[in-house]
Backbone as CSV, one residue per row, in Angstrom:
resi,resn,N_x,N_y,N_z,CA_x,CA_y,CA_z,C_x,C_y,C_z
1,UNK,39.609,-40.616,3.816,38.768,-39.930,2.829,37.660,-39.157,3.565
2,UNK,37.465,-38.081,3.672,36.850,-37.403,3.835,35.069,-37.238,3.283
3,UNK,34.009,-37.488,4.453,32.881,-37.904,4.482,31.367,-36.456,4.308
4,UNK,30.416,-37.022,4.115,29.547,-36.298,4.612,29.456,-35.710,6.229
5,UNK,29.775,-36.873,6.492,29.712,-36.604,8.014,30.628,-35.369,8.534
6,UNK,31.640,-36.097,7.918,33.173,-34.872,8.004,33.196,-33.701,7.526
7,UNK,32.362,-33.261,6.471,31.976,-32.152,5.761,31.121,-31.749,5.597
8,UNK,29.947,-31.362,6.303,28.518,-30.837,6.273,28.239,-30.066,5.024
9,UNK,27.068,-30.128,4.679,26.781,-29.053,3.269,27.059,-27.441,4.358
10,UNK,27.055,-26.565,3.370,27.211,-25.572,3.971,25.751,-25.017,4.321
11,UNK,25.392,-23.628,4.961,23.894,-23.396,5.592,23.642,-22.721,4.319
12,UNK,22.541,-23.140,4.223,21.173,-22.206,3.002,21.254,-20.494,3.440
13,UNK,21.836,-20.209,2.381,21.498,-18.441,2.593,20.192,-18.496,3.264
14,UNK,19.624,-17.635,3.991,18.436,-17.616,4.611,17.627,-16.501,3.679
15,UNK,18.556,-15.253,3.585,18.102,-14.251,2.691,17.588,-14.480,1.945
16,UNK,18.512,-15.286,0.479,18.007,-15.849,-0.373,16.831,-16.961,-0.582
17,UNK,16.860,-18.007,0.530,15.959,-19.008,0.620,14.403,-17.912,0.782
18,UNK,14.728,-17.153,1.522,13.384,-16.095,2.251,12.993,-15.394,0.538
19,UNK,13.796,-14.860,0.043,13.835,-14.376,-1.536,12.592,-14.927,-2.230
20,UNK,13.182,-16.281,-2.277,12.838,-16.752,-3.454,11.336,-17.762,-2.652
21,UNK,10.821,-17.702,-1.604,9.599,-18.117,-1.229,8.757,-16.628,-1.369
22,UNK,9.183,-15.265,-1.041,8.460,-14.752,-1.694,8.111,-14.409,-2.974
23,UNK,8.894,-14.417,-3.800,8.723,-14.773,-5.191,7.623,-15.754,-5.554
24,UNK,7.761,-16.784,-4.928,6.282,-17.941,-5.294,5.086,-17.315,-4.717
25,UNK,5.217,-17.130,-3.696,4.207,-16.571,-3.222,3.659,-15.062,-4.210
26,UNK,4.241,-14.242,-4.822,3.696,-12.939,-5.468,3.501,-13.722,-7.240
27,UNK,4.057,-14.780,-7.818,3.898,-14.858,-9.218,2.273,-15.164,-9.307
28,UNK,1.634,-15.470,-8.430,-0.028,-15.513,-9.340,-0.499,-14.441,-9.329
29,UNK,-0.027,-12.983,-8.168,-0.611,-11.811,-8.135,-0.327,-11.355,-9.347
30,UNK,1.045,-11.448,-9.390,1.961,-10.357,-10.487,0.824,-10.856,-12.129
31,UNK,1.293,-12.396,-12.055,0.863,-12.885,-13.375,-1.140,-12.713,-13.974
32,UNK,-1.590,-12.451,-12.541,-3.270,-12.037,-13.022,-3.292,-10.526,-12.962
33,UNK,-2.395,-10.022,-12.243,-2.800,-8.089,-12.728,-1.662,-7.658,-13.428
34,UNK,-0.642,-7.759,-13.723,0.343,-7.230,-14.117,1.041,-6.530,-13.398
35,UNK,2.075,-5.635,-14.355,3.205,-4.851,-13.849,1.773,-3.826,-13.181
36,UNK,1.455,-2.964,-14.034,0.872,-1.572,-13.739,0.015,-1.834,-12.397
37,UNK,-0.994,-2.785,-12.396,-2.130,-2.714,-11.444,-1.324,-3.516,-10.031
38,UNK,-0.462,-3.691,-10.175,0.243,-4.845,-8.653,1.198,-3.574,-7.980
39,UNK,0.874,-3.778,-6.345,2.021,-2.822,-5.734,2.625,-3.469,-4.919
40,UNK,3.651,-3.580,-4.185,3.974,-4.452,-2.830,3.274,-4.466,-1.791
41,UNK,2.096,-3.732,-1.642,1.217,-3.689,-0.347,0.409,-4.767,-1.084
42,UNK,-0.132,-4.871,-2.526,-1.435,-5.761,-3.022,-0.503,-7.627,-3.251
43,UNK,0.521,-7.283,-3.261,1.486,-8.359,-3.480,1.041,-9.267,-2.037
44,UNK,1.472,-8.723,-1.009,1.588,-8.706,0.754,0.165,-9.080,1.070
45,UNK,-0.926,-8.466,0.710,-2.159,-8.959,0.687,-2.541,-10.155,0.535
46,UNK,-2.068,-10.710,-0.605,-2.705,-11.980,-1.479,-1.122,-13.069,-1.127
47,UNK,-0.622,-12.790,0.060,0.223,-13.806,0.402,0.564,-13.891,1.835
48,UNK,1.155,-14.998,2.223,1.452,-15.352,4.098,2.079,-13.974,4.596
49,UNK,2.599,-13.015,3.434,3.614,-12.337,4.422,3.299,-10.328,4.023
50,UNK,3.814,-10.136,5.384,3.205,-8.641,5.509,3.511,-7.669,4.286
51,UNK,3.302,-6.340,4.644,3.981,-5.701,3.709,5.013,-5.119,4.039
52,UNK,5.591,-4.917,5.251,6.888,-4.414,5.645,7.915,-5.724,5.444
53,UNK,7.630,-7.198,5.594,8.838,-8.356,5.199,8.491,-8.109,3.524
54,UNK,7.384,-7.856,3.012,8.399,-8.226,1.111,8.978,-6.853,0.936
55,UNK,8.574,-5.454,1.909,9.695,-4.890,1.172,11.089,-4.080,1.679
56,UNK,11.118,-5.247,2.956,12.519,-5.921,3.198,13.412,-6.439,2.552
57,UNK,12.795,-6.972,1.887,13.542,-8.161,0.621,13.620,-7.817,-0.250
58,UNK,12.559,-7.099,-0.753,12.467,-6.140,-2.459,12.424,-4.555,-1.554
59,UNK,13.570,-3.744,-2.502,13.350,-2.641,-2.289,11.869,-2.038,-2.630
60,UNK,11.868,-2.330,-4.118,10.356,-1.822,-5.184,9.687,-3.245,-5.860
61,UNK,8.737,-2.799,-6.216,8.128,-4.299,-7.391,9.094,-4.316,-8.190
62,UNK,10.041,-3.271,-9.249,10.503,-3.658,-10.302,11.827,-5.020,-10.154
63,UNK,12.424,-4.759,-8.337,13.450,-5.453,-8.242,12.400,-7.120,-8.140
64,UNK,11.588,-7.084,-7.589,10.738,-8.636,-7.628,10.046,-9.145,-8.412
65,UNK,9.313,-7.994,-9.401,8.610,-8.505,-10.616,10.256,-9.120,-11.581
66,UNK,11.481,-8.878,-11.561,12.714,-8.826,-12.289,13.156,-10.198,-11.741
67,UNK,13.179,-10.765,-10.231,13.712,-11.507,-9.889,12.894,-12.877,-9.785
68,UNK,11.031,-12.479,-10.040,10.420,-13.240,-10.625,10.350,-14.243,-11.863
69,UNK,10.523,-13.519,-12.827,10.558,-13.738,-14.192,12.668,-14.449,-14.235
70,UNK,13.285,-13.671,-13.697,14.365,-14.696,-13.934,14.434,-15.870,-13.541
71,UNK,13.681,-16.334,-11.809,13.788,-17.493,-11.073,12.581,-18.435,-12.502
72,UNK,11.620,-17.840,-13.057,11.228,-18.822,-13.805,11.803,-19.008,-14.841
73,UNK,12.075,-17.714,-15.631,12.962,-18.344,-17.062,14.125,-18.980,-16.899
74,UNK,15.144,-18.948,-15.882,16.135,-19.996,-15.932,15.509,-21.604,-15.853
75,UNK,14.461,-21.824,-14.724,13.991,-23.313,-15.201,13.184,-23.635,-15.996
76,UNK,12.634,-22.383,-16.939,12.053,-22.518,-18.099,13.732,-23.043,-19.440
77,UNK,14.666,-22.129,-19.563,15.686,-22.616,-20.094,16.599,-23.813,-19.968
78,UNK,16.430,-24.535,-18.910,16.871,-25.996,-18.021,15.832,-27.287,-19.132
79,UNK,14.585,-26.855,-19.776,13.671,-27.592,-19.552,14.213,-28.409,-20.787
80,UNK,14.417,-27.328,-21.957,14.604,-27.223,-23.314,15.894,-27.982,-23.050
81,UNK,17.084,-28.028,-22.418,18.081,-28.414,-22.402,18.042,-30.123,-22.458
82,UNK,16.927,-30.545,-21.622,16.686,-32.067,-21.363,16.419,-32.505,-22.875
83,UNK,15.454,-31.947,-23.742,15.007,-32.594,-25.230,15.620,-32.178,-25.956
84,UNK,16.858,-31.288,-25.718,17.844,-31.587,-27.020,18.346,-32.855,-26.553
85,UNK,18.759,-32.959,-25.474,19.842,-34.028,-24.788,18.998,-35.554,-25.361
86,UNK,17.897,-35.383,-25.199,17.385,-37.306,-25.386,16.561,-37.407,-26.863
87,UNK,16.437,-36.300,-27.760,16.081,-36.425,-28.666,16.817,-36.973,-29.891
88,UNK,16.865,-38.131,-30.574,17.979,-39.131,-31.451,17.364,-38.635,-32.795
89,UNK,16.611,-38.211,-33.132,16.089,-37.621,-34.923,15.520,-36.050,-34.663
90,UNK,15.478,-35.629,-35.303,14.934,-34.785,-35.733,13.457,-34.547,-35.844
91,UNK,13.189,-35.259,-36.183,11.074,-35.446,-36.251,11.038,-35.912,-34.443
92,UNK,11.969,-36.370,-33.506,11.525,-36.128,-32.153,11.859,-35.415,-31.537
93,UNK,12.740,-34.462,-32.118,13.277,-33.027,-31.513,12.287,-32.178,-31.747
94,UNK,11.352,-32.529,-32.853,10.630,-31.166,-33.506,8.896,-31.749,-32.666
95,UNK,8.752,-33.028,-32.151,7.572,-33.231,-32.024,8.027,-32.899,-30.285
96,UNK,8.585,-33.116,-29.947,9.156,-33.034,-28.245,8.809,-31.274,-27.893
97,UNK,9.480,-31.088,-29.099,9.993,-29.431,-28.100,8.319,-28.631,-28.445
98,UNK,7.629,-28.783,-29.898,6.251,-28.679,-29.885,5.156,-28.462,-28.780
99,UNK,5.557,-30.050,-28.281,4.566,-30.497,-26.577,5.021,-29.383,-25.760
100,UNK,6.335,-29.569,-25.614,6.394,-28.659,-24.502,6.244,-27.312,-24.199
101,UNK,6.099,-26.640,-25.659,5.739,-25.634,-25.648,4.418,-25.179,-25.490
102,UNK,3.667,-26.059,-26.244,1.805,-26.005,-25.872,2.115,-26.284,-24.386
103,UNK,2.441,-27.155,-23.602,1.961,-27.702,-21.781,2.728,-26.298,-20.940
104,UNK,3.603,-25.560,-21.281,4.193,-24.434,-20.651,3.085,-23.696,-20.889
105,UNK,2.720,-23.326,-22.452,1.969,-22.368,-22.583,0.566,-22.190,-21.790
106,UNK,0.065,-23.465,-21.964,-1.002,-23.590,-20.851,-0.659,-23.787,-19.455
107,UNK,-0.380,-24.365,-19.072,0.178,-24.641,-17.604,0.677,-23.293,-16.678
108,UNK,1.816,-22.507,-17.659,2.094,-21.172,-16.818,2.017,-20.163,-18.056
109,UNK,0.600,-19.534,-18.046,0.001,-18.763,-19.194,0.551,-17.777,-18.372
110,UNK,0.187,-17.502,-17.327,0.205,-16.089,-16.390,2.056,-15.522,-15.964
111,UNK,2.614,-16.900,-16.216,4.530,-15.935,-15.978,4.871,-15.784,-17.145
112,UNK,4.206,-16.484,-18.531,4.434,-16.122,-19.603,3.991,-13.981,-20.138
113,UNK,2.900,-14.241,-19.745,1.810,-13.023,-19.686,2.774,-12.204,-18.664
114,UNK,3.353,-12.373,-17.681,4.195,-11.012,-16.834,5.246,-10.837,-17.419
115,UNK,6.120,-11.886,-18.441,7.577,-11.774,-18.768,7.211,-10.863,-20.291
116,UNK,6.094,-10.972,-21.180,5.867,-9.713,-22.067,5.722,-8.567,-21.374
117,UNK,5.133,-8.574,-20.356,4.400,-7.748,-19.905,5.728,-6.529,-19.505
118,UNK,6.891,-6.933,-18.562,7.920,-6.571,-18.422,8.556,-6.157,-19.149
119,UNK,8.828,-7.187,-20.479,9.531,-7.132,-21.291,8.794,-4.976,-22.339
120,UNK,7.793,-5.403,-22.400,7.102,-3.971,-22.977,7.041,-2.696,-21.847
121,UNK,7.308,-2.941,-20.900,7.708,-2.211,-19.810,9.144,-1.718,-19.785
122,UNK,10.198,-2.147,-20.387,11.544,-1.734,-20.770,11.490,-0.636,-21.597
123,UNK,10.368,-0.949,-22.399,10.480,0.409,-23.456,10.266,2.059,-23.149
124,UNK,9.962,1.308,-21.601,9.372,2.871,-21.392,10.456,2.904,-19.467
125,UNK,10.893,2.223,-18.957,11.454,1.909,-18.139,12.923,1.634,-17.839
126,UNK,13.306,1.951,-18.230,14.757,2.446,-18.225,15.585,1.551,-16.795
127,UNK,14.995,1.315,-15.837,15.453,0.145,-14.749,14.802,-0.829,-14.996
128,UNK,14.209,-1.739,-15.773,13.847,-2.728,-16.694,15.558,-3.224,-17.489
129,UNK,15.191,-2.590,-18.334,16.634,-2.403,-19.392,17.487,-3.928,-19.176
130,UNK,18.322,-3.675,-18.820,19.467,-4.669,-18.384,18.681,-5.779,-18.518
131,UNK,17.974,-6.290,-17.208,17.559,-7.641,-16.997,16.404,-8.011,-18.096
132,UNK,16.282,-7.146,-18.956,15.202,-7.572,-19.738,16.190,-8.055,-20.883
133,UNK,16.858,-7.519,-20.922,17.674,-7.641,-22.052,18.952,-8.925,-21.826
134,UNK,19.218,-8.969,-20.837,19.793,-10.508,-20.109,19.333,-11.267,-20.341
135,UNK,17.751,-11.551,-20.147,16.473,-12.376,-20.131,16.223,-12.744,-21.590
136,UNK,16.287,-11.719,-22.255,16.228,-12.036,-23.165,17.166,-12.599,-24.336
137,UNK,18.286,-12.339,-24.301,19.558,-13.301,-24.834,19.689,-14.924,-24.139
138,UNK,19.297,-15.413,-23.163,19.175,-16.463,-22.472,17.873,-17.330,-23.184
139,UNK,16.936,-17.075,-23.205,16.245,-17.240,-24.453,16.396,-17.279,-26.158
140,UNK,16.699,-16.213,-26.533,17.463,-16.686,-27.839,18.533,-17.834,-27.702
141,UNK,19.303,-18.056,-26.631,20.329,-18.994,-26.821,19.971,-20.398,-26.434
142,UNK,18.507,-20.241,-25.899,17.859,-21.734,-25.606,17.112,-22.193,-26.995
143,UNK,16.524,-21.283,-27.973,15.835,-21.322,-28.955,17.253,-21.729,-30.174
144,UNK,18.092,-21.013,-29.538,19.066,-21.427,-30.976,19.734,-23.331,-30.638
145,UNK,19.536,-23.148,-29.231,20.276,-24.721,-28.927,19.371,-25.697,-29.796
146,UNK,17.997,-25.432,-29.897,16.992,-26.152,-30.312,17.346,-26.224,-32.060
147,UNK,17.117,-25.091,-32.506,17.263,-25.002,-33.971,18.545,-25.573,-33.961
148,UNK,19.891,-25.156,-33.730,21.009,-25.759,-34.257,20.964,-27.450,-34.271
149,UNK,20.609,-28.015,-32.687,20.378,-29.265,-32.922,19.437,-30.008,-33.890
150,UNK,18.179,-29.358,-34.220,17.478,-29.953,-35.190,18.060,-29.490,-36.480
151,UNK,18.720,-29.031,-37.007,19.375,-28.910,-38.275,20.600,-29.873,-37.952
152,UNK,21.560,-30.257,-37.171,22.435,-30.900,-37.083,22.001,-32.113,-37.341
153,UNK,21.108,-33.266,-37.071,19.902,-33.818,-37.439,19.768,-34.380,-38.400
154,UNK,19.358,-33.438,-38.919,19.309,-33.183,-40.318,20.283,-33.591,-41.513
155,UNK,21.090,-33.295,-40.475,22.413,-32.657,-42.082,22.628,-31.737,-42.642
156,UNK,22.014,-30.519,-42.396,21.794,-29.582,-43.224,22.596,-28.249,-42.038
157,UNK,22.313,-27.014,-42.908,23.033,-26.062,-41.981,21.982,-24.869,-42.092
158,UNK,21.713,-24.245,-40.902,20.768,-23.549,-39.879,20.523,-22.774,-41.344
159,UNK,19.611,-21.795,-42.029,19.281,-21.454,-42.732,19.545,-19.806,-42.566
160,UNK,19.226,-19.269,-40.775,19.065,-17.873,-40.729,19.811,-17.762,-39.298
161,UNK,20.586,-16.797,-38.812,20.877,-16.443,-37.866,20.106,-16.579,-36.737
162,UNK,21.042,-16.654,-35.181,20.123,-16.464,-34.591,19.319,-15.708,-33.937
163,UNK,19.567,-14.267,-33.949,18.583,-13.149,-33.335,17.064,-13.339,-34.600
164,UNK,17.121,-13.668,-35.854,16.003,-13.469,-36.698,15.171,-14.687,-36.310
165,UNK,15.786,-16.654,-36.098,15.125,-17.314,-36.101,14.504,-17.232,-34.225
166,UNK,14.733,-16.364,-33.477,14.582,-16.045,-32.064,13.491,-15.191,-32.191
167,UNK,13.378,-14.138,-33.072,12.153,-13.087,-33.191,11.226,-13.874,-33.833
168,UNK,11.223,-14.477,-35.199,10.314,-15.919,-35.136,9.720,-16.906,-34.627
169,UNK,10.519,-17.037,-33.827,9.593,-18.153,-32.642,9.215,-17.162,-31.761
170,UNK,9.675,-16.143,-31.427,8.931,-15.794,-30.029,7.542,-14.774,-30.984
171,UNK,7.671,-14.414,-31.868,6.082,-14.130,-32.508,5.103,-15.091,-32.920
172,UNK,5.362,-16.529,-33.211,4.670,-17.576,-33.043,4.109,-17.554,-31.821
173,UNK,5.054,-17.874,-30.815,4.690,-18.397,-29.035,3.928,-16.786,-28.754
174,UNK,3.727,-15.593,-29.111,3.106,-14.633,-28.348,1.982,-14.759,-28.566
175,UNK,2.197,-14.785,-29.806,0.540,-14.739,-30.729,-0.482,-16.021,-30.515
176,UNK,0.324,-17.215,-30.194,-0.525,-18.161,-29.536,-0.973,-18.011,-27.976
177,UNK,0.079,-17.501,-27.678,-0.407,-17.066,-26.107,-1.542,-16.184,-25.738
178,UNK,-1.655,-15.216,-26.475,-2.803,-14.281,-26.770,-4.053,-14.757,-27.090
179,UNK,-3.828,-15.858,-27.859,-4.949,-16.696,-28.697,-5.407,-16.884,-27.124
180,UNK,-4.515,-17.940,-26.658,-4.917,-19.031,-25.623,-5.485,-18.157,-24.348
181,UNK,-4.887,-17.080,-24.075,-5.678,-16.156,-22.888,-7.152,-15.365,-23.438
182,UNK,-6.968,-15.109,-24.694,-8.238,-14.982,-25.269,-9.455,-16.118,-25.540
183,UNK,-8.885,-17.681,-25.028,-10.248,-18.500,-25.270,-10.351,-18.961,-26.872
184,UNK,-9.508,-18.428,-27.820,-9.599,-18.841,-29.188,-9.437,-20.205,-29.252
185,UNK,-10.382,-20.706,-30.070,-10.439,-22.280,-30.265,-8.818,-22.432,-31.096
186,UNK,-8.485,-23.520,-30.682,-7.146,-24.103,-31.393,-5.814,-23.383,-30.940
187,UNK,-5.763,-22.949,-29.984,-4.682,-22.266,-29.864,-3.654,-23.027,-29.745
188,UNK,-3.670,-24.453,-28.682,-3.011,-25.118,-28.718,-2.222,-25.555,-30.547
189,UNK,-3.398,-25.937,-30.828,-2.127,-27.101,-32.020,-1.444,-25.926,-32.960
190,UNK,-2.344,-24.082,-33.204,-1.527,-23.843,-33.958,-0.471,-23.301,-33.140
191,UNK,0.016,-23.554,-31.926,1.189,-23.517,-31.378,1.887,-24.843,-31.829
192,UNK,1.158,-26.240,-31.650,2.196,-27.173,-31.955,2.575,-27.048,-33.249
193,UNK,1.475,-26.985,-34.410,1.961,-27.107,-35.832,3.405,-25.894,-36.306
194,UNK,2.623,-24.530,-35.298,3.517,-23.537,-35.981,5.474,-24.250,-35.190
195,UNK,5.200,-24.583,-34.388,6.879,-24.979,-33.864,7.166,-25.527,-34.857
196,UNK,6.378,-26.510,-35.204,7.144,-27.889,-36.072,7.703,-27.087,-37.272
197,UNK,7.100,-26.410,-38.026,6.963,-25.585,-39.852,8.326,-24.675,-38.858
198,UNK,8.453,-23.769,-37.901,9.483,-23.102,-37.244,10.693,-23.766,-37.914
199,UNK,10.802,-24.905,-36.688,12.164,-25.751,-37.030,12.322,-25.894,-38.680
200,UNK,11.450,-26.434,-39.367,11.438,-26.964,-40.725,11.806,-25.543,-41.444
201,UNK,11.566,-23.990,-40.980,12.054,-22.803,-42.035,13.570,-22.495,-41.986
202,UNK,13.703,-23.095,-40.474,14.899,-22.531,-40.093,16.364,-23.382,-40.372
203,UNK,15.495,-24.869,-41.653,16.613,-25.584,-41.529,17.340,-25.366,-43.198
């Protein structure tokens, strides 16, 4: 039988490994100035590495501000996957996924704040396009895993499609996000309350 020993993992892309450390390294620039005010020289500045290695790796910002926002929204979409999986009712699907949406929202206000930010940058950006629009079906389909399971739950059957109950939650989660970068008292709970009443319209 054939071992670890006998079969080594294979070597770490280096490219990629190199990728995606600059990526960590540019998401607090990107996420406190945005698309418009960030360039790859101000990126290179405010991190270990020059400006000729990030744009080695990134042709332009749009290919790293793009490969930013995906490396987080996929383990932003991973997260949601765990509390459908261990949630047994419905009132802990709806109080679970709540939390986690207030502790994201606070915790990473600023990749939240670059992935609109992008996202309203498509409208006028035409090499945006695609990955915004990738990005954004990957999301609706994490938001619908949520709703379908809490109506399954239930007993009952989903009330509204899912591109409408997807534009619903994500105008809840903006508008609290806004709150919360604006300092508005309560931003948190009317993020938690509005999830909970979410799930409950959509069932």
């Amino acid at each position: 039988m054939a071992t670890a020993a006998t079969h080594p993992r294979r070597p770490v892309d280096k490219f990629e490994e190199r990728r995606r450390e600059l990526a960590n390294a540019a998401l607090q620039t990107l996420g406190e100035l945005g698309y418009a005010r960030t360039s790859l020289r101000e990126i290179a500045q405010n991190s270990p590495y020059s400006h000729g290695v990030v744009h080695y790796y990134f042709a332009d910002k749009v290919e790293l501000i793009t490969y930013c926002v995906r490396q987080y929204k996929a383990s932003c979409v991973q997260r949601y996957d765990a509390i459908v999986e261990a949630s047994r009712d419905a009132s802990e699907l709806a109080v679970a996924f709540a939390d986690a949406l207030v502790t994201t929202m606070v915790e990473d206000a600023p990749m939240h704040r670059l992935w609109y930010d992008l996202r309203s940058q498509a409208l006028f950006e035409a090499s945006f396009r695609a990955d915004v629009l990738e990005i954004d079906a990957q999301l609706e389909h994490m938001i619908w895993q949520v709703v379908a399971r809490h109506a399954a739950l239930r007993g009952v059957e989903v009330a509204m499609p899912s591109p409408r109950a997807y534009a619903m939650f994500d105008g809840l989660f903006q508008q609290a996000l806004l709150h919360h970068l604006a300092g508005v008292d309560g931003a948190s709970e009317e993020l938690r309350a509005g999830a909970r009443q979410f799930l409950g319209l959509t069932a």
